[in-house]
PQR file of N, CA, C, O and H, with PARSE charges and radii, in Angstrom:
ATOM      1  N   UNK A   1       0.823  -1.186   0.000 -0.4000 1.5000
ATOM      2  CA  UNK A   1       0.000   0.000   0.000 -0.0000 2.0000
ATOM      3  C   UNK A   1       0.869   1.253   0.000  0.5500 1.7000
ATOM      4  O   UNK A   1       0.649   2.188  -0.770 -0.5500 1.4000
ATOM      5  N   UNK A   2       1.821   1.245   0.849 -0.4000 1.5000
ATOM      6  CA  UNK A   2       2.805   2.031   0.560 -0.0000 2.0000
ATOM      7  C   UNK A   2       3.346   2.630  -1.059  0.5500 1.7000
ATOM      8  O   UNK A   2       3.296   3.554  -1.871 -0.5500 1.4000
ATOM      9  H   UNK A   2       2.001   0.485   1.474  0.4000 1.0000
ATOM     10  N   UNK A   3       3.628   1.917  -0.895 -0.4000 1.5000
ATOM     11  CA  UNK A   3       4.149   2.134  -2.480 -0.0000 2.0000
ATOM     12  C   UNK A   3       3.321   2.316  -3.565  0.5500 1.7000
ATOM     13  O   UNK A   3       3.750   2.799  -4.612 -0.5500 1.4000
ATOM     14  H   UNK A   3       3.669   1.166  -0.236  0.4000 1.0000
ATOM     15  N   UNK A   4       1.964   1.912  -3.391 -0.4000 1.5000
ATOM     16  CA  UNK A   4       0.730   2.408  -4.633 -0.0000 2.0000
ATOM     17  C   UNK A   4       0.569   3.789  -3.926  0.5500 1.7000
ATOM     18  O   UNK A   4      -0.164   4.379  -4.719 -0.5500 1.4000
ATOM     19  H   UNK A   4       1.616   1.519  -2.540  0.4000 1.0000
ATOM     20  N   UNK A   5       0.830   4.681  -2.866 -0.4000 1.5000
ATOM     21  CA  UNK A   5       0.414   5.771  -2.397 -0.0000 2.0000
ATOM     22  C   UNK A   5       1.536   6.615  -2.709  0.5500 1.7000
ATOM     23  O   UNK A   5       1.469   7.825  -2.926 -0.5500 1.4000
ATOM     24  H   UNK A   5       1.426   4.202  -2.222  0.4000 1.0000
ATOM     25  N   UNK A   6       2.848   5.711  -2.721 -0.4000 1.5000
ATOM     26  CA  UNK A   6       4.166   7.061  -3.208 -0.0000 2.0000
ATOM     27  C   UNK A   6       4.131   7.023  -4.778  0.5500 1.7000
ATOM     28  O   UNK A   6       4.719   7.972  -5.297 -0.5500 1.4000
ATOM     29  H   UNK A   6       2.902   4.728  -2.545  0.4000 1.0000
ATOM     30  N   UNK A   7       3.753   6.420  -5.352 -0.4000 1.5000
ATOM     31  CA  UNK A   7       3.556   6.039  -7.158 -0.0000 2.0000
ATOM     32  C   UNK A   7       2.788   7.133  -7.515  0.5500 1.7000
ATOM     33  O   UNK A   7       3.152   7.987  -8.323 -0.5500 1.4000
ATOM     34  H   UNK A   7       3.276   5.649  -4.931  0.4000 1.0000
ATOM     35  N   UNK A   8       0.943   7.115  -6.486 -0.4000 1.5000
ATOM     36  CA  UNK A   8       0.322   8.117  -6.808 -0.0000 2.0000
ATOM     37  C   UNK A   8       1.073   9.281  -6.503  0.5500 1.7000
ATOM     38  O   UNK A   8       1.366  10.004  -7.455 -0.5500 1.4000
ATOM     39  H   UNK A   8       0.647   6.421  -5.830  0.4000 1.0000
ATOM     40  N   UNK A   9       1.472   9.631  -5.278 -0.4000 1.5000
ATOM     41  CA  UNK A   9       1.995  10.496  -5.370 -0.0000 2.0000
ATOM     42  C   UNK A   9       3.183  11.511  -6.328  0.5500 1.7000
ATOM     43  O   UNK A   9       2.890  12.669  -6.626 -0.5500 1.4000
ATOM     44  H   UNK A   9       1.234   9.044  -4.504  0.4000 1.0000
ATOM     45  N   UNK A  10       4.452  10.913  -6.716 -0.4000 1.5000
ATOM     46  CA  UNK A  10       4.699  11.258  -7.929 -0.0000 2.0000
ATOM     47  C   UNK A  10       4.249  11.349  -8.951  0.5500 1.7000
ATOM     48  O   UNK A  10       4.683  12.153  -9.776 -0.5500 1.4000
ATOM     49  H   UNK A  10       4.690   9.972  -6.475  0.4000 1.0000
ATOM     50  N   UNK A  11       3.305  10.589  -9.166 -0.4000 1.5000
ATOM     51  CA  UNK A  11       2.251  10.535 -10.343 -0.0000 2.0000
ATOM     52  C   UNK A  11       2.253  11.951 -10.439  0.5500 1.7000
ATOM     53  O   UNK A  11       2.846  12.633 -11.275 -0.5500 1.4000
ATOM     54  H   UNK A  11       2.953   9.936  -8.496  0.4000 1.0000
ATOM     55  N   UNK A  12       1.414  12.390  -9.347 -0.4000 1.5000
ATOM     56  CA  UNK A  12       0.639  13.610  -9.224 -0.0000 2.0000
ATOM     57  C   UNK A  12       1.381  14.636  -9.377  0.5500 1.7000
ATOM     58  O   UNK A  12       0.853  15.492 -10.087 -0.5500 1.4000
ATOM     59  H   UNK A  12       0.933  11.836  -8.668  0.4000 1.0000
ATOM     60  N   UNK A  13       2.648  14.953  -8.897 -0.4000 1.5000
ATOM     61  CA  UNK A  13       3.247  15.918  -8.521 -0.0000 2.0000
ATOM     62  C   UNK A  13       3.697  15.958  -9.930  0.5500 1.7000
ATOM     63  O   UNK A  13       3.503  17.069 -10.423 -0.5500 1.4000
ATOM     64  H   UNK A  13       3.077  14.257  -8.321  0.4000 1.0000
ATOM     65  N   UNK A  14       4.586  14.546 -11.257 -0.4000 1.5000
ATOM     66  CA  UNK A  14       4.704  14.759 -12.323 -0.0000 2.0000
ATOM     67  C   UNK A  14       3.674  15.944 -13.395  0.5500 1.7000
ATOM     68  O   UNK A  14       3.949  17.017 -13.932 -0.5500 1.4000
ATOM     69  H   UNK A  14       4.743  13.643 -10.856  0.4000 1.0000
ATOM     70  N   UNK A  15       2.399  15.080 -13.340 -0.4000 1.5000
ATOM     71  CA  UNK A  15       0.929  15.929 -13.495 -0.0000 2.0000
ATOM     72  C   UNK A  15       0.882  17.194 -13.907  0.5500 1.7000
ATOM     73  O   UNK A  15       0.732  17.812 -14.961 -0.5500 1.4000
ATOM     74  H   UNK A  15       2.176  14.208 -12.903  0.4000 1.0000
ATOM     75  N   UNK A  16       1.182  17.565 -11.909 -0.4000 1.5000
ATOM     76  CA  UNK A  16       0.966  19.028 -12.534 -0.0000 2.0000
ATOM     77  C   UNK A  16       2.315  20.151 -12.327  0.5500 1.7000
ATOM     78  O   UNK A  16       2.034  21.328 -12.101 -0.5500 1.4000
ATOM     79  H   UNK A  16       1.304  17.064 -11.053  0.4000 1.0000
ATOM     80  N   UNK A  17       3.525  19.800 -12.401 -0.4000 1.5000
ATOM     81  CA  UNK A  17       4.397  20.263 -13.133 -0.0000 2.0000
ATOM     82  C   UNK A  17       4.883  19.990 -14.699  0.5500 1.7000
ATOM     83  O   UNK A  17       5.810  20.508 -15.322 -0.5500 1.4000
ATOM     84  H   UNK A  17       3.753  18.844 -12.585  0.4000 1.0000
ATOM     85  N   UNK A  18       3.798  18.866 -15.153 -0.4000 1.5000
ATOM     86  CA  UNK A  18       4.235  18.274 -16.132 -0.0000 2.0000
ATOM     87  C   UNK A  18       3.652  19.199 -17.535  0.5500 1.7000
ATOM     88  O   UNK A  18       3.031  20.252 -17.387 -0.5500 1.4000
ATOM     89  H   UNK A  18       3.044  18.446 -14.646  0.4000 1.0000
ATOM     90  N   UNK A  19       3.959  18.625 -18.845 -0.4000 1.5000
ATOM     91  CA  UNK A  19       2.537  19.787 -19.526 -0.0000 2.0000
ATOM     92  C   UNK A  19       1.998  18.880 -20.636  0.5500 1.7000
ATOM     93  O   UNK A  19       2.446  17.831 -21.098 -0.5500 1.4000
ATOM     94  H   UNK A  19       4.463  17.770 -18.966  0.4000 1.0000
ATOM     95  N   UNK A  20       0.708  19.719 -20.977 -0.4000 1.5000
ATOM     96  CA  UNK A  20      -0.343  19.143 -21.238 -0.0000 2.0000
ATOM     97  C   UNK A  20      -0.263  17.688 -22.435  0.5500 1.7000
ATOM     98  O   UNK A  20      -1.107  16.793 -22.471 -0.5500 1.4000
ATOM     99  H   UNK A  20       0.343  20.571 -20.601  0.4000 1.0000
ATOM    100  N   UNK A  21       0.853  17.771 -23.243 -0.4000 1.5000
ATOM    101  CA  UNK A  21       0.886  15.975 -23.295 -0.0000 2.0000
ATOM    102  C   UNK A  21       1.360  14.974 -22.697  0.5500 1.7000
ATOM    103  O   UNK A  21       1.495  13.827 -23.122 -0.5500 1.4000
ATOM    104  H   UNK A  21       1.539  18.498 -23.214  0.4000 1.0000
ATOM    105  N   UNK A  22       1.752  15.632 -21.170 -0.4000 1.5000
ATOM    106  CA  UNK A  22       1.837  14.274 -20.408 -0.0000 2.0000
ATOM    107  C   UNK A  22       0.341  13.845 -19.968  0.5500 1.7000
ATOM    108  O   UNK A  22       0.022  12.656 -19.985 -0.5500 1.4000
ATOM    109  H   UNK A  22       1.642  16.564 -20.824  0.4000 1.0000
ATOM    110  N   UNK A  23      -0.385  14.654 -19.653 -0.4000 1.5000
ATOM    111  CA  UNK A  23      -2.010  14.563 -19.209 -0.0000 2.0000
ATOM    112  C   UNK A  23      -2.242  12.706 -19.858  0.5500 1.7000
ATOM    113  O   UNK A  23      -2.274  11.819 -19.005 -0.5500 1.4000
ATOM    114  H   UNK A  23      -0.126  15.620 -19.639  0.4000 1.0000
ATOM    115  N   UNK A  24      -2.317  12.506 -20.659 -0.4000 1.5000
ATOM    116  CA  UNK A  24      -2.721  11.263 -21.092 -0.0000 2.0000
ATOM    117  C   UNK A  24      -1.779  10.052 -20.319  0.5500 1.7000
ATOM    118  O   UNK A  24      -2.165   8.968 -19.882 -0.5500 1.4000
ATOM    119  H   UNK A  24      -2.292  13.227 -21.352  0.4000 1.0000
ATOM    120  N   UNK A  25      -0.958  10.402 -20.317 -0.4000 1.5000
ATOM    121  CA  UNK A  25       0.334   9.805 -19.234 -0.0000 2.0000
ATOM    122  C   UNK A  25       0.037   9.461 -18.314  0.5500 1.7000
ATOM    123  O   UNK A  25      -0.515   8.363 -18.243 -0.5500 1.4000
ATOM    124  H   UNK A  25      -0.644  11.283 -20.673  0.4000 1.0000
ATOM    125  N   UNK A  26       0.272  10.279 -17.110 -0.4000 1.5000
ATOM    126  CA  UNK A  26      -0.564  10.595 -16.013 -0.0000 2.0000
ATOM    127  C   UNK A  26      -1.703   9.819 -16.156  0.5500 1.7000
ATOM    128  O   UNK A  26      -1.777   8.730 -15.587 -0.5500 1.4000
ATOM    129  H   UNK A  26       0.720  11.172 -17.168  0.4000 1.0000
ATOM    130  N   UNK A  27      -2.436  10.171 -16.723 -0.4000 1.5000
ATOM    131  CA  UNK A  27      -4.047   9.289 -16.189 -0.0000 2.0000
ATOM    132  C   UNK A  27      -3.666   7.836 -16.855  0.5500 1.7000
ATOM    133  O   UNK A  27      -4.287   7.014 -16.182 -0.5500 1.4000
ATOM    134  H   UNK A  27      -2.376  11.056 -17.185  0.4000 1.0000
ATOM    135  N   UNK A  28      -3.219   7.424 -17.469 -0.4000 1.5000
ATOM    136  CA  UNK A  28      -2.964   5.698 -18.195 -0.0000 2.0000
ATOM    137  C   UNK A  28      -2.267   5.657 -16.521  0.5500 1.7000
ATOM    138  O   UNK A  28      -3.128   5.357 -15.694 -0.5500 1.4000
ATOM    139  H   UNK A  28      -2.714   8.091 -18.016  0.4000 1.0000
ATOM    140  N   UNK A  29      -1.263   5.838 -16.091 -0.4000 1.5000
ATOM    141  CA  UNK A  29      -0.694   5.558 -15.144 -0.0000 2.0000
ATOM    142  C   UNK A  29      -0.764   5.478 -13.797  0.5500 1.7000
ATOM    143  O   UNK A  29      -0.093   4.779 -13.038 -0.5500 1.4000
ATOM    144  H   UNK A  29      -0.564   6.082 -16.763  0.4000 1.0000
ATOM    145  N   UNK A  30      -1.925   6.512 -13.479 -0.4000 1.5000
ATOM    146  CA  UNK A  30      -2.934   6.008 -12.663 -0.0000 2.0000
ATOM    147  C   UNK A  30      -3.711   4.761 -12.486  0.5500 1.7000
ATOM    148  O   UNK A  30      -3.632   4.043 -11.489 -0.5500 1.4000
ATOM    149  H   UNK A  30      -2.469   7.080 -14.096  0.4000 1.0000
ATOM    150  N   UNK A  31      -4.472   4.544 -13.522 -0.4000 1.5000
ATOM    151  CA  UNK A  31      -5.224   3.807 -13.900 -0.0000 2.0000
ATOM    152  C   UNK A  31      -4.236   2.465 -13.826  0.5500 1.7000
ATOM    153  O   UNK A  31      -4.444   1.612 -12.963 -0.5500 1.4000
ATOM    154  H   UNK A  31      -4.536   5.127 -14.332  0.4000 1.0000
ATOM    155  N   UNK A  32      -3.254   2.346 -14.692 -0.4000 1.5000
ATOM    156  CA  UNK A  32      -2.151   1.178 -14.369 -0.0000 2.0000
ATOM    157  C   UNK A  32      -1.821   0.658 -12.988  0.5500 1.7000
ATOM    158  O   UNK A  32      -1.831  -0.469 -12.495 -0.5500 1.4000
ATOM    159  H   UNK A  32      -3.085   3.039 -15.393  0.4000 1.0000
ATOM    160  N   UNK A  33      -1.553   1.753 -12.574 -0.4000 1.5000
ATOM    161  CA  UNK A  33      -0.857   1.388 -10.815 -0.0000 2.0000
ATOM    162  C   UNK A  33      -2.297   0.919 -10.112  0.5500 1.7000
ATOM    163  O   UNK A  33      -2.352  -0.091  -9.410 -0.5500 1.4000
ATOM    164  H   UNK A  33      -1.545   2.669 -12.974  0.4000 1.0000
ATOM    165  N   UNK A  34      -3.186   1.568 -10.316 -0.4000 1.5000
ATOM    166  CA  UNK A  34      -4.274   1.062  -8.970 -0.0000 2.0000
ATOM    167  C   UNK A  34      -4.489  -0.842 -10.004  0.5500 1.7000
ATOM    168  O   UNK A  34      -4.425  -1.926  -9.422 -0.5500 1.4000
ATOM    169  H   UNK A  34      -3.141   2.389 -10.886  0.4000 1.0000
ATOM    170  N   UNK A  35      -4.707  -0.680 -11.398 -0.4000 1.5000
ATOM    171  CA  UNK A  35      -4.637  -2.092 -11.639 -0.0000 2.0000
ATOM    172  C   UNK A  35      -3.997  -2.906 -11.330  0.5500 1.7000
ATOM    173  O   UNK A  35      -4.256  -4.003 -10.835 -0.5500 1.4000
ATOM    174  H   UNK A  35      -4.760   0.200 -11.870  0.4000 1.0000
ATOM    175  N   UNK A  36      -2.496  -2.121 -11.774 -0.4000 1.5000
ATOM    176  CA  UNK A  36      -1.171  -3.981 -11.080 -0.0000 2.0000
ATOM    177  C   UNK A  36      -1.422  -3.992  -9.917  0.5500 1.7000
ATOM    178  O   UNK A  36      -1.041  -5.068  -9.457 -0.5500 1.4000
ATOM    179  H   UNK A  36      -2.286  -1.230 -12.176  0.4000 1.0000
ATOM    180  N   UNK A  37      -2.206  -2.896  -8.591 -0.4000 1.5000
ATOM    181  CA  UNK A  37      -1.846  -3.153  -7.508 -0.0000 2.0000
ATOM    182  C   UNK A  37      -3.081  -4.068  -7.214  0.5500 1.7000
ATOM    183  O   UNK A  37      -2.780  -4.984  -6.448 -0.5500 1.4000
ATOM    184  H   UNK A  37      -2.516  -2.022  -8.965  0.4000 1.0000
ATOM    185  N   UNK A  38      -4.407  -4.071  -7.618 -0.4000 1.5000
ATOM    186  CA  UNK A  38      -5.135  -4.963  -7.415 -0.0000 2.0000
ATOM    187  C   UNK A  38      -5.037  -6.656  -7.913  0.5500 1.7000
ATOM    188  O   UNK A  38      -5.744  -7.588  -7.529 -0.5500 1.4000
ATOM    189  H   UNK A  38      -4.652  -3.327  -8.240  0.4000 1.0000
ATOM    190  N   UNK A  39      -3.884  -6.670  -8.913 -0.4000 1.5000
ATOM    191  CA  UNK A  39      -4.031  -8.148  -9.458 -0.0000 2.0000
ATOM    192  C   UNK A  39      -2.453  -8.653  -8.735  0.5500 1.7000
ATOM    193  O   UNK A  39      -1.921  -9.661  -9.200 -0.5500 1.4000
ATOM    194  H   UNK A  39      -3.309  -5.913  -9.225  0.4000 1.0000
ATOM    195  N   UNK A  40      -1.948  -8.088  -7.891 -0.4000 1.5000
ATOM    196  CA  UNK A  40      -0.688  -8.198  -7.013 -0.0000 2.0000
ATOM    197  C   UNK A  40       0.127  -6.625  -6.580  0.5500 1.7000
ATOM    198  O   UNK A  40       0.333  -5.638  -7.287 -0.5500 1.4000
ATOM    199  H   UNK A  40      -2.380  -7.269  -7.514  0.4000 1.0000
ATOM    200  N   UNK A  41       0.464  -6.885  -5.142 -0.4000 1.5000
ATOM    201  CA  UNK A  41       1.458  -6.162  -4.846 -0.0000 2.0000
ATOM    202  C   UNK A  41       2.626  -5.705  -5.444  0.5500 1.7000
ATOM    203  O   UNK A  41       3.003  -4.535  -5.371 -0.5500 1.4000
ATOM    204  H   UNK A  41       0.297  -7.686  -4.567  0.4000 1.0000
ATOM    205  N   UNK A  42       3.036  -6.328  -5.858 -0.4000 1.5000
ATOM    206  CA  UNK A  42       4.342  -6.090  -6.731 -0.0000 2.0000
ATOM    207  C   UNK A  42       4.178  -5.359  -7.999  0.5500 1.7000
ATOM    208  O   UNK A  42       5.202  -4.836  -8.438 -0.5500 1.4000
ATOM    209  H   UNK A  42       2.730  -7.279  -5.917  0.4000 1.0000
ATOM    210  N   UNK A  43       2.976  -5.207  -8.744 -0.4000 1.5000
ATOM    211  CA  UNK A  43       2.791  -4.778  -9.573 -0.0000 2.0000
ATOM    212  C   UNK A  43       2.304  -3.452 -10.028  0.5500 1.7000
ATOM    213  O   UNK A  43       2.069  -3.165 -11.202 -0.5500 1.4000
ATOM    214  H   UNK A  43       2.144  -5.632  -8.387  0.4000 1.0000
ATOM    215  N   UNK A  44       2.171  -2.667  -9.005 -0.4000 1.5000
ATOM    216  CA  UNK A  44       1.477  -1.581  -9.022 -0.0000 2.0000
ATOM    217  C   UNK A  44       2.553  -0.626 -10.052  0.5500 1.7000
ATOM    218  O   UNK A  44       2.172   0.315 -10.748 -0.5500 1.4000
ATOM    219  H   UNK A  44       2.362  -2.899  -8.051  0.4000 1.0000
ATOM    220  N   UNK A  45       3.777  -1.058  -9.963 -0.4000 1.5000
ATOM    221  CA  UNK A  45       4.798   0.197 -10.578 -0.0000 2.0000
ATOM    222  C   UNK A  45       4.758  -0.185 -12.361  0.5500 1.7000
ATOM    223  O   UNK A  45       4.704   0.623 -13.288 -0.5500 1.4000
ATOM    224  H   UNK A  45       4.086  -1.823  -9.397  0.4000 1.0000
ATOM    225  N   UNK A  46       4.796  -1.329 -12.407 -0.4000 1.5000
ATOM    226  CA  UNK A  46       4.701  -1.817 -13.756 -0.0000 2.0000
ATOM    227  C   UNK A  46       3.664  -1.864 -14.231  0.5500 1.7000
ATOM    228  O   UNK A  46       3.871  -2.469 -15.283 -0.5500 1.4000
ATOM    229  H   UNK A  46       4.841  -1.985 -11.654  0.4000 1.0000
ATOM    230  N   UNK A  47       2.492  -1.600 -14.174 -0.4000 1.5000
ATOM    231  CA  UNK A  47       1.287  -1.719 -14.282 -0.0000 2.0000
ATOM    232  C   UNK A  47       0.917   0.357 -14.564  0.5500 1.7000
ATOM    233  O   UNK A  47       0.263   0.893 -15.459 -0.5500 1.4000
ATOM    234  H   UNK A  47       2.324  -1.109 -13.319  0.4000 1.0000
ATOM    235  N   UNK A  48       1.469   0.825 -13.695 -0.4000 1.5000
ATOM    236  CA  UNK A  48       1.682   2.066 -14.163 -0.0000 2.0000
ATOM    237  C   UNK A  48       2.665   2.350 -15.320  0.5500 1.7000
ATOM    238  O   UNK A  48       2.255   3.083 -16.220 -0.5500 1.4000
ATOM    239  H   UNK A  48       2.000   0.390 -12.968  0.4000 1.0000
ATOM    240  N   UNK A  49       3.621   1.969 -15.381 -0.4000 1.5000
ATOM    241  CA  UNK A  49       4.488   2.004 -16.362 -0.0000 2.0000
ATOM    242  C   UNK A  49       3.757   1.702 -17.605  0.5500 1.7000
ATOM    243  O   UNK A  49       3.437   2.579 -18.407 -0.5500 1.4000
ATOM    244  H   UNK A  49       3.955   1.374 -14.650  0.4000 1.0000
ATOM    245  N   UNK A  50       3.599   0.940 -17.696 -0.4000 1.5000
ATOM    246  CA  UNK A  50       2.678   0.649 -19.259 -0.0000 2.0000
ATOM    247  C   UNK A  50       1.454   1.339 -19.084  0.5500 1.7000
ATOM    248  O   UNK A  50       1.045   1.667 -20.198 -0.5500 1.4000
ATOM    249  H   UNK A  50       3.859   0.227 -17.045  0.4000 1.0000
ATOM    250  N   UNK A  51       0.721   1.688 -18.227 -0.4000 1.5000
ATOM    251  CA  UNK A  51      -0.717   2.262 -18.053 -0.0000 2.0000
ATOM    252  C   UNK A  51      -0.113   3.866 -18.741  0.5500 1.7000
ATOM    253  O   UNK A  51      -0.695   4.471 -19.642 -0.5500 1.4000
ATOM    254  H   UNK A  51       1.053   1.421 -17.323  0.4000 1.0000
ATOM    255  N   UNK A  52       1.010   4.270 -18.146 -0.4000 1.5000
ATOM    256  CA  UNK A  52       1.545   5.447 -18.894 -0.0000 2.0000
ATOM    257  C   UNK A  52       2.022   5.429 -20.373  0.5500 1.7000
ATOM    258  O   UNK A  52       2.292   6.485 -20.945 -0.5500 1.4000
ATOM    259  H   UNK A  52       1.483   3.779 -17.414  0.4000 1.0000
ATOM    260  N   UNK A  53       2.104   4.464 -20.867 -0.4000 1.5000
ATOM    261  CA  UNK A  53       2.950   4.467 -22.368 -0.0000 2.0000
ATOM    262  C   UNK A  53       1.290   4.341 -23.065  0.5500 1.7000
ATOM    263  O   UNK A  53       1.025   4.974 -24.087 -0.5500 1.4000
ATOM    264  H   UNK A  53       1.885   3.606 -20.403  0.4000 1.0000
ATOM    265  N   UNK A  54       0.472   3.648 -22.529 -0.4000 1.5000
ATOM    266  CA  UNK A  54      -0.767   3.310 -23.223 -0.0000 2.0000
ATOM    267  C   UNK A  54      -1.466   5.025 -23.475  0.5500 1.7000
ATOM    268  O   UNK A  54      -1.802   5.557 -24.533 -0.5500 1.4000
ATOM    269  H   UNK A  54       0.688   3.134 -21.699  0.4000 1.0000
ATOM    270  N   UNK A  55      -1.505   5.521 -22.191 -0.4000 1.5000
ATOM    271  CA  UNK A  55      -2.163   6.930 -22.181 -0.0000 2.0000
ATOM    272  C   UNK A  55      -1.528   7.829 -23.029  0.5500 1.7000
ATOM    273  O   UNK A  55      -2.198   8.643 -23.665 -0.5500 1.4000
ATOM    274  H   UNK A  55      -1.232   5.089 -21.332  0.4000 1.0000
ATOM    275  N   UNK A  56      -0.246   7.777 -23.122 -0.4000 1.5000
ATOM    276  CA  UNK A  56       0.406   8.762 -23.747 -0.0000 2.0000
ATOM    277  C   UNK A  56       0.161   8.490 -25.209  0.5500 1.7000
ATOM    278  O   UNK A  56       0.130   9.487 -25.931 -0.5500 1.4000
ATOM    279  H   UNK A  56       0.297   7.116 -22.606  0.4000 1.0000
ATOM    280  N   UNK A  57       0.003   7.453 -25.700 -0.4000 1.5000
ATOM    281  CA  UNK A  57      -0.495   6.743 -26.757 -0.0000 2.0000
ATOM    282  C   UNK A  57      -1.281   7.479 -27.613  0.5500 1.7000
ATOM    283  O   UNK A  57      -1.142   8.070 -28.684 -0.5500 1.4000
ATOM    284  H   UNK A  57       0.028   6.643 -25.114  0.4000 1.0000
ATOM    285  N   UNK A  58      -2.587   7.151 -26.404 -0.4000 1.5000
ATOM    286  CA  UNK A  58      -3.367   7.479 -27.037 -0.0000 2.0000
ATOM    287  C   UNK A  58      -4.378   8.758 -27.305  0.5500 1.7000
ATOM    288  O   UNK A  58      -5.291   8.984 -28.099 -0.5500 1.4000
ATOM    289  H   UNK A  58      -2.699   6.671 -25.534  0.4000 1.0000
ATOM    290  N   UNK A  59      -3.527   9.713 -25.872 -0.4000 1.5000
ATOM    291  CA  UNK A  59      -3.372  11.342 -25.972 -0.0000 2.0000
ATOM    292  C   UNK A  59      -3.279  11.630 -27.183  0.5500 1.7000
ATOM    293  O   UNK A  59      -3.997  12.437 -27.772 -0.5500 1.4000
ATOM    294  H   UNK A  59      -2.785   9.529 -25.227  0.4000 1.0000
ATOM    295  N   UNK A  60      -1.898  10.642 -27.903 -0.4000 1.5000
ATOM    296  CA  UNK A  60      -0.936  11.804 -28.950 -0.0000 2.0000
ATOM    297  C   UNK A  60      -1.784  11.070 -30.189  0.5500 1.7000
ATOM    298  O   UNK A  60      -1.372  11.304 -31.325 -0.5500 1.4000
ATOM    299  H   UNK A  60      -1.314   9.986 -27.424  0.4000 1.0000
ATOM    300  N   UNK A  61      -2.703  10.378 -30.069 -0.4000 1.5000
ATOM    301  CA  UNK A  61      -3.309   9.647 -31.462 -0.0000 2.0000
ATOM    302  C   UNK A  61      -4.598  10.794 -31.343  0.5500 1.7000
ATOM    303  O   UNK A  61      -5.018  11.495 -32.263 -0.5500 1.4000
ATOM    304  H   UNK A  61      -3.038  10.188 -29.146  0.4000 1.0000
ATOM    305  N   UNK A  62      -5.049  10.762 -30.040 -0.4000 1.5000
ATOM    306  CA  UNK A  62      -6.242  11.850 -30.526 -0.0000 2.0000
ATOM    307  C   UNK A  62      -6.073  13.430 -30.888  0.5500 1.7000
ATOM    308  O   UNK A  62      -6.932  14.029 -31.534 -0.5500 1.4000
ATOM    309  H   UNK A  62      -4.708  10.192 -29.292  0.4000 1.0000
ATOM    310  N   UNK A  63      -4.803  14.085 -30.377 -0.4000 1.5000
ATOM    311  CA  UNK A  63      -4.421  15.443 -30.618 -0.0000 2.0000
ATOM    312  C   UNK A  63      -4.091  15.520 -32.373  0.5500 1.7000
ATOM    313  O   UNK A  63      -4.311  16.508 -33.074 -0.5500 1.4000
ATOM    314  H   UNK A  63      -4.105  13.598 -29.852  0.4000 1.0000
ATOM    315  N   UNK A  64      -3.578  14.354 -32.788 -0.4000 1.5000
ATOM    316  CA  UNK A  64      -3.276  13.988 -34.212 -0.0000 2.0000
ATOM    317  C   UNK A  64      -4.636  14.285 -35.035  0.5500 1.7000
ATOM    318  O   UNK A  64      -4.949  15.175 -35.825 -0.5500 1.4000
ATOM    319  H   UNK A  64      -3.399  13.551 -32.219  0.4000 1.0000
ATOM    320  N   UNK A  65      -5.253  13.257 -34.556 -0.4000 1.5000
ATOM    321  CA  UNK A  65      -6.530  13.517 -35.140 -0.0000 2.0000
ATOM    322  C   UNK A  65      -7.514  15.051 -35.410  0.5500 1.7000
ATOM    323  O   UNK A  65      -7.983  15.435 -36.481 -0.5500 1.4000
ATOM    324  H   UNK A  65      -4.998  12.534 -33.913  0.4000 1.0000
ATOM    325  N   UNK A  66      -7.620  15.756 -33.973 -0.4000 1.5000
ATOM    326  CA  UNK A  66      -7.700  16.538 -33.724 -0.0000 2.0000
ATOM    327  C   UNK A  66      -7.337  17.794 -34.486  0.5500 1.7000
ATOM    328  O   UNK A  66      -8.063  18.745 -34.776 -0.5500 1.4000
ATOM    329  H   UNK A  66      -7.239  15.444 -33.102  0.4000 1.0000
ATOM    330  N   UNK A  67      -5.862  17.562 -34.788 -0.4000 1.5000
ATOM    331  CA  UNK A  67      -5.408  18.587 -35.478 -0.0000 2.0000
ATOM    332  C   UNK A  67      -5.817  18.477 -37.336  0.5500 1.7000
ATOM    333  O   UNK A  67      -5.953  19.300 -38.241 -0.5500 1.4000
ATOM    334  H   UNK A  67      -5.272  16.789 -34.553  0.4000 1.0000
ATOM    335  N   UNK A  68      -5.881  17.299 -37.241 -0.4000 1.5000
ATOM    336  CA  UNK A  68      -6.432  16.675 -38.760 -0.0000 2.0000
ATOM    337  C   UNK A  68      -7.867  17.430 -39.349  0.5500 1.7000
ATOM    338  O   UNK A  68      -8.259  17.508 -40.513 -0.5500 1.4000
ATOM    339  H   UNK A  68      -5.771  16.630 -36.506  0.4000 1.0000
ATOM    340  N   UNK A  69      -8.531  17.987 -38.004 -0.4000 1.5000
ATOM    341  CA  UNK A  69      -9.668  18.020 -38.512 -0.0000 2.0000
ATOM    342  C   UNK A  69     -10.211  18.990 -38.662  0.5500 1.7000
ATOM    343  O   UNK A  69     -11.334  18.998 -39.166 -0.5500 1.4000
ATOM    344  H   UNK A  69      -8.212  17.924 -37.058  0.4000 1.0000
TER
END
């Protein structure tokens, strides 16, 4: 539990010093960490880790679009 609470925490603090195409980041990586941490302990960091590559993903696929249109 520890460690899903210091994860969020940097999470957060990344967030909002971070700028606005990490936003998709951030929230995949949220979303990651509370997942790995529910399907095991150990997993909460890696589970963010990819929860962040997924978000950032798919931030930068919709701003693409976005700008397309």
């Amino acid at each position: 539990m520890k460690k899903l609470i210091g994860t969020l925490a940097l999470i957060s603090a990344v967030g909002i010093s971070g700028s606005a195409e990490a936003k998709g980041a951030v929230k995949g990586a949220v979303v990651g960490a509370a997942a790995g941490h529910m399907v095991g302990h150990g997993h909460a960091v890696a589970g963010a880790a990819a929860g962040a590559a997924i978000g950032h993903h798919h931030a930068k696929v919709k701003a693409r679009k976005a700008a397309a249109a």
